[in-house]
C-alpha positions as CSV (number, residue, x, y, z in Angstrom):
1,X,0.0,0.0,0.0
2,X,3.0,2.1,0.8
3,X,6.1,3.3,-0.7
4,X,8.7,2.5,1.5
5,X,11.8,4.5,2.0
6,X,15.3,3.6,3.9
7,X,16.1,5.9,6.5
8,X,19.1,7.5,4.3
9,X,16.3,8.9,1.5
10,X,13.8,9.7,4.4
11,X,16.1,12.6,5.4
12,X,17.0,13.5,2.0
13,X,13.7,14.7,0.4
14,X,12.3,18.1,-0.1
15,X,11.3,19.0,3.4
16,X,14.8,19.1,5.6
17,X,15.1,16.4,8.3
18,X,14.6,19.4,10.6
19,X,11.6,20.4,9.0
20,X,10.2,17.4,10.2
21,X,10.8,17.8,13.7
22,X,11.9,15.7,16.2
23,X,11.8,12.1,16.2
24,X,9.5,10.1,18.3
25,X,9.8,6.6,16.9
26,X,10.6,4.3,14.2
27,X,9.1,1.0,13.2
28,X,10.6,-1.6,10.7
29,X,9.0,-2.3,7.3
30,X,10.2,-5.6,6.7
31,X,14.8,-5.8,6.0
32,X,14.9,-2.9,4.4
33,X,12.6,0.4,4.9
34,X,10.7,1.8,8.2
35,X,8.3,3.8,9.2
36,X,9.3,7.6,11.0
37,X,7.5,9.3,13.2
38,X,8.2,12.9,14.0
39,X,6.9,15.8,15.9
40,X,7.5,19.1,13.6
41,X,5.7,20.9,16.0
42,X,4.1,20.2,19.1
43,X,1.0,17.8,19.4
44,X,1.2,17.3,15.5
45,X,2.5,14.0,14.2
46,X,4.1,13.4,11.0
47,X,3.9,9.5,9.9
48,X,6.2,8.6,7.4
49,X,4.6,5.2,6.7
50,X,4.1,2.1,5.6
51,X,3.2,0.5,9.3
52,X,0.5,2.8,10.1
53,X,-1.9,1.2,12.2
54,X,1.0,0.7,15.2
55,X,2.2,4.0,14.7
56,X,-1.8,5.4,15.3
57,X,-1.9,3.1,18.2
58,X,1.4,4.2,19.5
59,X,0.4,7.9,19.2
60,X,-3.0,7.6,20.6
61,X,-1.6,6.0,23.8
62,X,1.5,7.5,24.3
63,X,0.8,10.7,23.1
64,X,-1.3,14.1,23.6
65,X,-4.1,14.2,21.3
66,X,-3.6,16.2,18.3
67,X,-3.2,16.0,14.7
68,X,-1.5,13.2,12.6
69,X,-0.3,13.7,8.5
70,X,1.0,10.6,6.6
71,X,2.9,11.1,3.9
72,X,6.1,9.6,2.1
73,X,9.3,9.1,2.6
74,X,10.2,9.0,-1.8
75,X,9.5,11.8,-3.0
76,X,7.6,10.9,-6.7
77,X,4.9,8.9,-4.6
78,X,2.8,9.3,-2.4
79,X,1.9,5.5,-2.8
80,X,1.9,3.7,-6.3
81,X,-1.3,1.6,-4.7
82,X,-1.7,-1.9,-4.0
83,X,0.9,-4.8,-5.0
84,X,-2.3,-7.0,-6.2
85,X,-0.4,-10.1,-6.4
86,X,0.6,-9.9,-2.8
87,X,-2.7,-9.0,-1.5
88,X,-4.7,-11.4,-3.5
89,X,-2.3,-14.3,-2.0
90,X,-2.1,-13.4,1.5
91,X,-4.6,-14.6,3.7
92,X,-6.9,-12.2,5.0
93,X,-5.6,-9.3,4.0
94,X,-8.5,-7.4,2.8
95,X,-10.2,-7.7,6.5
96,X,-7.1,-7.8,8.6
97,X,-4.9,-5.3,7.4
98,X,-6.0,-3.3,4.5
99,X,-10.0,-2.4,5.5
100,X,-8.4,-2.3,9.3
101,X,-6.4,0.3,8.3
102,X,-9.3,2.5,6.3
103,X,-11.5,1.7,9.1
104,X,-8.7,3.1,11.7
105,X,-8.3,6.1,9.8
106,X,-12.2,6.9,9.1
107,X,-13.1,6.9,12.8
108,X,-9.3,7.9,14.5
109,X,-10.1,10.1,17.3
110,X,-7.7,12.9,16.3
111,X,-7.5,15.3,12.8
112,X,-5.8,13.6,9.7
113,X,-4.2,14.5,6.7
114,X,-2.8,13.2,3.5
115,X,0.3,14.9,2.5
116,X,0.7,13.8,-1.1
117,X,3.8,14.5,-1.9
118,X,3.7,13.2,-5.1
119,X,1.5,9.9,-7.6
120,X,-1.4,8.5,-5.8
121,X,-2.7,6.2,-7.9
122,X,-5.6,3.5,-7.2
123,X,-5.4,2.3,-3.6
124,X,-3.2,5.4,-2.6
125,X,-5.7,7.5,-3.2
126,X,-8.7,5.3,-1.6
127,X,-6.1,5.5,1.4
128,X,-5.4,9.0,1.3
129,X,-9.3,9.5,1.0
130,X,-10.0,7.7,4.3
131,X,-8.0,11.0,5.7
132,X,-10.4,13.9,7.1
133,X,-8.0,16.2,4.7
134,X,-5.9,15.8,1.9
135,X,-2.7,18.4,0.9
136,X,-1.4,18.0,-2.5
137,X,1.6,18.8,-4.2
138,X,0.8,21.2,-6.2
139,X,3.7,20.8,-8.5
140,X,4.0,17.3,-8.6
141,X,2.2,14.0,-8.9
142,X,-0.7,12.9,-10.0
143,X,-4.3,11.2,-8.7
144,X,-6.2,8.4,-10.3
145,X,-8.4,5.0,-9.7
146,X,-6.8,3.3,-12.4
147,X,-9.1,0.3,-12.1
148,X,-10.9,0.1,-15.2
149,X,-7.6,-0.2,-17.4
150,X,-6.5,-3.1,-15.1
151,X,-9.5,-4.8,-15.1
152,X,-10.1,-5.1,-12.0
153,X,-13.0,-4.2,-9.8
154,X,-13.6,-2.0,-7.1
155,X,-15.2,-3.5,-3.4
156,X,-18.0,-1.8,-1.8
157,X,-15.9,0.5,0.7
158,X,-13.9,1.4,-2.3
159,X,-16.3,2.9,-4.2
160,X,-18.3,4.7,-1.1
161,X,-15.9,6.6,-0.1
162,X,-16.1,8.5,-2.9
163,X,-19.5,8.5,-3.6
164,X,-19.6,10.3,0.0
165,X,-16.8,12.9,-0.4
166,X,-16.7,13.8,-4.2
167,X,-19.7,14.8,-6.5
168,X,-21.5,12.4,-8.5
169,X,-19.9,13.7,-11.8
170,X,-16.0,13.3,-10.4
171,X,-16.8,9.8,-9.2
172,X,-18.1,9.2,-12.9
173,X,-14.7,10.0,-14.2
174,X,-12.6,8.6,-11.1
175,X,-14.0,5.2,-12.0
176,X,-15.4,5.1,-15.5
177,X,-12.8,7.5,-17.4
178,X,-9.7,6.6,-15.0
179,X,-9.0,10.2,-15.1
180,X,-5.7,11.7,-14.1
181,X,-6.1,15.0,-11.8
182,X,-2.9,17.1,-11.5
183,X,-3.1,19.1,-8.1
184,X,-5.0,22.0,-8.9
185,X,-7.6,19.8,-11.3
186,X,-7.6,17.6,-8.1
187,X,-8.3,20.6,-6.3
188,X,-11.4,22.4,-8.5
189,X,-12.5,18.7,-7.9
190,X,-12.7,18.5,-3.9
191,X,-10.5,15.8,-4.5
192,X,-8.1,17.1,-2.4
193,X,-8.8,20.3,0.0
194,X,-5.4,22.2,0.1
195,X,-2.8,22.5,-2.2
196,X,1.1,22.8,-0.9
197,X,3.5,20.7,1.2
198,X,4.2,20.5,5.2
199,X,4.5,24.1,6.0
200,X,1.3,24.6,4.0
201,X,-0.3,21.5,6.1
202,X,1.1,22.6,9.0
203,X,-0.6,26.4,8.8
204,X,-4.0,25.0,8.5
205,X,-3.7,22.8,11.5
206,X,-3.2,26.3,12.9
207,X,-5.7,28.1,11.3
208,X,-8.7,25.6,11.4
209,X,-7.4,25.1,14.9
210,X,-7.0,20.9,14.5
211,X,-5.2,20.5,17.5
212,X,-7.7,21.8,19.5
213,X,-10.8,19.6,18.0
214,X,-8.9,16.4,18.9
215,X,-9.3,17.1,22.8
216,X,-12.3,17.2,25.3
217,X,-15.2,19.3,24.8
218,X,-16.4,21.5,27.2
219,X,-18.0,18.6,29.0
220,X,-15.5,16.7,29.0
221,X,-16.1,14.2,26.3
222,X,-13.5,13.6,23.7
223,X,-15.8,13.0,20.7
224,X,-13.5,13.2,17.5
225,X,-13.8,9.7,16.3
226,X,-17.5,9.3,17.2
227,X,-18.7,11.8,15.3
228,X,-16.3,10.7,12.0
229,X,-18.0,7.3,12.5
230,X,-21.3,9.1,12.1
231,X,-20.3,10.7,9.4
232,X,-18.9,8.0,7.3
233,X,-21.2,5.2,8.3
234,X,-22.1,3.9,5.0
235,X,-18.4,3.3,4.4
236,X,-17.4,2.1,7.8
237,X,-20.1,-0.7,7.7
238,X,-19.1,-2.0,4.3
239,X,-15.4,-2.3,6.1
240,X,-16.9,-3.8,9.1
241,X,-19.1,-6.1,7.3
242,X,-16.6,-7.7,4.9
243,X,-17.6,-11.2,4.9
244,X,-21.1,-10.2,3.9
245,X,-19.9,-9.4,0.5
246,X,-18.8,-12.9,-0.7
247,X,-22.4,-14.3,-0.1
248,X,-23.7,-11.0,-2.6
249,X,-20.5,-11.5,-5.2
250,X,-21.7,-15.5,-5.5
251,X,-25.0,-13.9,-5.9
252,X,-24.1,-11.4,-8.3
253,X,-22.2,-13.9,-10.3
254,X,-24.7,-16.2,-10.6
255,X,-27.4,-13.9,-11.8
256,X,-25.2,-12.9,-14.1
257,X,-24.8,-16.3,-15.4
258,X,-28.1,-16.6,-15.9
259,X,-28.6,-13.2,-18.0
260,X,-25.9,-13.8,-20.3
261,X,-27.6,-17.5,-21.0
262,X,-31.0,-15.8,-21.7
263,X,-29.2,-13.1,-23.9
264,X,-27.0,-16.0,-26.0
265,X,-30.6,-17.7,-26.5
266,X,-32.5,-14.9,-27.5
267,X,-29.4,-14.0,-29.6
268,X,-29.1,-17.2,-31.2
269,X,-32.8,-16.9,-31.9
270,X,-32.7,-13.6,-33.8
271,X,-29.9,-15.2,-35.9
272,X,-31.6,-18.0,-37.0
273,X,-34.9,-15.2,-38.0
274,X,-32.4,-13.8,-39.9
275,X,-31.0,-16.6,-42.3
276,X,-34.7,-17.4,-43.1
């Protein structure tokens, strides 16, 4: 899902390691990459990924409650989406990993933002959607769903995402057309809500005060996540509810079966007609 980057390129890209901000912990991404987190100012989290959903743990239990940005450590991608070979052949990676990450992200009691830094194509840009914002470069990068040249469908939560955040005529194109967006297309779009990189991010956490709406209300109650899961319920069920959607894709198929042998008779039917 990620693009993973050693930590030698992690402090070489655009933004200066000490633009980034302090440190707070690393996590391995299997021999050869990790994951950074660092602090570039205080109670805002920068996740250089690809192990996300131990970093969000990590930072909502060891951490004040503020805002989180993912972004990536190479600087062309954002993410290049799913390997589809590896997901297709490891067990349970759809439920386990993949839609437990979306599902993480859509209800995470704290602000979050997509810095894409650069391509986010296919499930990059699912991911990036499952942010509450998303910051483009606006000199860089492009965003698709790429789908319908691979030939490969989308899943329910795939496709309800942006059925929720986009209009009706950008969804058309995401997923019909596979059309590309650069930034400020991507922009005009609502694809994406800001355009710019970490100091651009990092001024509207000030100015839509973020920090602040990921701590206790005036009663008390810290109600971030709850009212994201409100918001995105359509999205978050189809997530929650994965197995449900084998028993309607046997369904589907086999309706389907059905149809095209009705249509190859009636076919087959008008052919004959017309030799007579």
């Amino acid at each position: 899902m990620s693009a993973d980057a050693s930590p030698k390129r992690e402090r070489t890209g655009s933004d200066s390691a000490a633009k980034r901000g302090e440190v707070l912990f690393e996590l391995p991404i299997g021999t050869k990459g990790q994951l950074i987190c660092t602090r570039p100012k205080d109670k805002v989290y920068l996740i250089t990924f690809s192990t996300i959903l131990l970093a969000l743990d990590i930072i909502e239990t060891r951490y004040d409650a503020g805002v989180v940005i993912t972004t990536s450590g190479i600087e062309k991608f954002y993410s290049n989406g799913l390997d589809l070979e590896h997901a297709s052949f490891t067990p349970g990676f759809f439920p386990d990993t993949l839609y437990a990450l979306w599902r993480r992200l859509l209800t995470y009691p704290m602000p979050t933002i997509a810095l894409l830094n650069g391509h986010a194509f296919a499930g990059a840009l699912m991911l990036a959607m499952m942010h509450d914002y998303r910051m483009m470069n606006p000199h860089k990068g492009y965003v698709c769903l790429n789908e319908v040249e691979l030939g490969v469908p989308l899943r329910p939560p795939m496709t309800s995402i942006f059925r929720q955040k986009v209009s009706a005529q950008t969804y058309r194109k995401l997923v019909l057309e596979a059309a590309r967006y650069k930034a400020l297309e991507a922009f005009k779009e609502g694809i994406v809500d800001w355009l710019g990189g970490l100091d651009e991010a990092l001024a509207y956490v000030d100015e839509l005060k973020l920090v602040q709406k990921a701590g206790k209300g005036m009663n008390g109650k810290q109600v971030y996540g709850d009212l994201k899961r409100e918001m995105w319920r359509e999205t978050i069920d189809y997530l929650e509810n994965f197995g449900a959607e084998d028993g309607r894709d046997f369904m589907i198929q086999a309706r389907r079966k059905r149809e095209r042998e009705v249509a190859e008779g009636k076919v087959k039917v008008w052919e004959a007609k017309a030799k007579l």
